[in-house]
N, C-alpha and C positions, 0 to 999 in steps of 0.2 A: 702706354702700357709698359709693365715691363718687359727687358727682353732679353734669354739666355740663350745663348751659342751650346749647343751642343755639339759632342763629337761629331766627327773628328775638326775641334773648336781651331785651328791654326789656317783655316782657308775661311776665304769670304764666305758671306752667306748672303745664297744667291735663291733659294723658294719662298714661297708663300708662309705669311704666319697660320699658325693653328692653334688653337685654345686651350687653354693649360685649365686645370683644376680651380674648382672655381672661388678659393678662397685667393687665388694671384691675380684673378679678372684684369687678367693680363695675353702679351704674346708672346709664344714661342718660335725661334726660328730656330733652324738646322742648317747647315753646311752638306753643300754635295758639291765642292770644287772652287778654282777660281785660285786667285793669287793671296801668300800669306800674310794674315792679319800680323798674328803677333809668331813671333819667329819664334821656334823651339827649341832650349840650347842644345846643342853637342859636342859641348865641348868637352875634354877627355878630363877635365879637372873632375875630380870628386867632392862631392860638395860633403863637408866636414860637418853636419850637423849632428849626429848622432855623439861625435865629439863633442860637438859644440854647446851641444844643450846640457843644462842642469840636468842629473841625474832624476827621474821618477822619485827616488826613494829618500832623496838627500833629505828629507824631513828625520826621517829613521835612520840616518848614521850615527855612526861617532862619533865627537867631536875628532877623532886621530884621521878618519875618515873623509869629514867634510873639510876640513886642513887642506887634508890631498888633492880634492877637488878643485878648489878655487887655488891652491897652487898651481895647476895644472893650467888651469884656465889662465889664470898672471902671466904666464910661458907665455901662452898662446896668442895672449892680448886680447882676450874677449873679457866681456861685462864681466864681475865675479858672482854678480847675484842676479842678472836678469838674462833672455836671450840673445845671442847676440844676433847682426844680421848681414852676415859679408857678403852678401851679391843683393844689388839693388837697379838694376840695370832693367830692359825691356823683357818680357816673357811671362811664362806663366808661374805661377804658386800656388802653390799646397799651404793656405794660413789656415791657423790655428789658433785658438785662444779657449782657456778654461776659466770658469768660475775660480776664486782663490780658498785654493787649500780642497781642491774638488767638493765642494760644497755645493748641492745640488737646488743654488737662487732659482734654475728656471726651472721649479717643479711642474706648477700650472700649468695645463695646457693650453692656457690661454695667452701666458706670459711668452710660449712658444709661439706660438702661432703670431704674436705682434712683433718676436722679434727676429724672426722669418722673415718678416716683412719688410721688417726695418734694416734688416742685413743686408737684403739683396737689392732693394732702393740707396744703401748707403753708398756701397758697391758702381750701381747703374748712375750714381752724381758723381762718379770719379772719371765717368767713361769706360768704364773695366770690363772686358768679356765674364761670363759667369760660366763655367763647363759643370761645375756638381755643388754640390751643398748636402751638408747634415746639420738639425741643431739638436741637440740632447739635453737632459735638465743640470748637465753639468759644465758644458761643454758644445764647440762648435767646429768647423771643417767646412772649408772652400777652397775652390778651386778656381782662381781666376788670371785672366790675363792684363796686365796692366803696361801700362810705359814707364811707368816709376815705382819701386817699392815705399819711395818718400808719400806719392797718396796715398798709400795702404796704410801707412801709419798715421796719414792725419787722421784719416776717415774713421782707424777705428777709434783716434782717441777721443774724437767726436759722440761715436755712439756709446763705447765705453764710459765717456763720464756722462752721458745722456739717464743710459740707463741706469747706473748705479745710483746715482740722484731719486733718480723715480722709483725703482726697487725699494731701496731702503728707504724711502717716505711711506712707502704703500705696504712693508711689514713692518716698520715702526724701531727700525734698525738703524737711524741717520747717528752717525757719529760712531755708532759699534760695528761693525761690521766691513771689510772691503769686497768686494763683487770681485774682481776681473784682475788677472794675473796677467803680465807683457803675451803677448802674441806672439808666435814662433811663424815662421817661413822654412818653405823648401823651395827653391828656386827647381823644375820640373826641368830633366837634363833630356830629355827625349819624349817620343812616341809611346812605348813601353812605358818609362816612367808615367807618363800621361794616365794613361787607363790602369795599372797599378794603382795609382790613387785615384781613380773616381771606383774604381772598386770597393777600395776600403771605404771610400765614403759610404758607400752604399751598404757595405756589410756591418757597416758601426754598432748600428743599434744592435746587430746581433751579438757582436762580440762583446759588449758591454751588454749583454743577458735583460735589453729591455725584450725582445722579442725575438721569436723564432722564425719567424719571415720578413725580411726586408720591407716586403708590401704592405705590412701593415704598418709600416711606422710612417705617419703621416708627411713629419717636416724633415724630406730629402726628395732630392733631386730625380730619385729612381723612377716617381710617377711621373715625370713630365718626358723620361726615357722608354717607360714600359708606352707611352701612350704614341710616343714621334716613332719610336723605335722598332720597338715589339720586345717582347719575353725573348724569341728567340736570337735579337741581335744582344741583347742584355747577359744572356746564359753564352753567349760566343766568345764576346770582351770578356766576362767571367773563366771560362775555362784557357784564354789564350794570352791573360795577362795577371795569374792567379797573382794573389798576395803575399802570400809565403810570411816572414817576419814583419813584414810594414807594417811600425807601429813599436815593435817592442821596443820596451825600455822608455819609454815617452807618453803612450797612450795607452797602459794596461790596466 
């Protein structure tokens, strides 16, 4: 079965599985101690991504505008048109990845629900801890712990050309259309960082106005949280590790 590490996901996982919702007919573990899996950094560097990344909007500049950008970028010695990805070392990430050009390929909710599935099995063939997930019809978020960022990029260019093959067959798109923009990371500097983003994971759907309760949005990680966890440990990490800006300028 499958199996995801929950908070607090950087110590072993030492109880019993318990049963996830039944479209994962899978296991859940959780962590209540023991020695660290995957180390968390802290190190005092800042990680430059908000820099680093293409602008949200760079579709809508100027051309006087997008000059400056990828100038900018030449400086700094990152890609000029994709993301780049300076730390690739052990620990956890915050990946990313949208449909191209925010085009909402995974309407379906069926086309969600397969590739839910297939996210977090691509994931569990790398050996990677799983701590959160969201998938949205535009758009995706996870949170995992790996030893390499090098698997994280095979794995997803695995399922990325998987599925975009299979998508465009099945809306009759093969040769028009591209599915999947490069993937982004955040390399997770802490504890706070930690739960900071599985928040926002959690709060996605809301913030992108599919829904006004977390709980109902099916494909996230929050129900296998409200179920190990409870509402009340959920509304705790919620109130003690608020969001604030995570997200602007990238995911709005």
């Amino acid at each position: 079965g499958r199996r995801v590490s929950l908070a607090p996901t950087w110590f072993v996982v030492t109880t019993s599985a318990v049963q996830t919702r039944a479209d994962f007919a899978g296991r859940v573990l959780f962590a209540r101690g023991g020695q660290p899996v995957r180390s968390v950094v802290t190190t005092s560097v800042v990680h430059p991504q908000c820099d680093a990344m293409m602008p949200y909007d760079y579709r809508d500049m100027s051309p006087e505008e997008r000059a400056a950008v990828v100038a900018h970028r030449r400086e700094r010695g990152y890609p000029l048109h994709a993301p780049p990805h300076p730390h690739r070392e052990t620990g956890w990430y915050f990946v990313s990845a949208v449909n191209f050009q925010h085009e909402p390929v995974m309407y379906a909710p069926e086309r969600r629900d397969d590739f839910e599935r297939r996210l977090l099995d691509a994931f569990h063939s790398i050996g990677a801890d799983i701590g959160g997930w969201v998938v949205l019809p535009n758009h995706y978020h996870i949170l995992v712990g790996v030893g390499s960022l090098d698997s994280v990029s095979a794995v997803l260019r695995s399922l990325h050309g998987t599925t975009s093959r299979e998508w465009n067959l099945a809306d009759r798109m093969t040769g028009q259309r591209r599915v999947w923009y490069k993937f982004t990371d955040r390399l997770i500097r802490g504890e706070r960082h930690y739960y900071q983003s599985l928040n926002y994971i959690h709060f996605n759907p809301i913030k992108h106005r599919y829904v006004s309760d977390p709980y109902v949005w099916p494909w996230s990680s929050v129900h296998l949280y409200f179920e190990t966890r409870g509402r009340d440990w959920l509304r705790t990490i919620w109130a003690d590790h608020p969001v604030g800006r995570f997200g602007s300028g990238w995911d709005d």
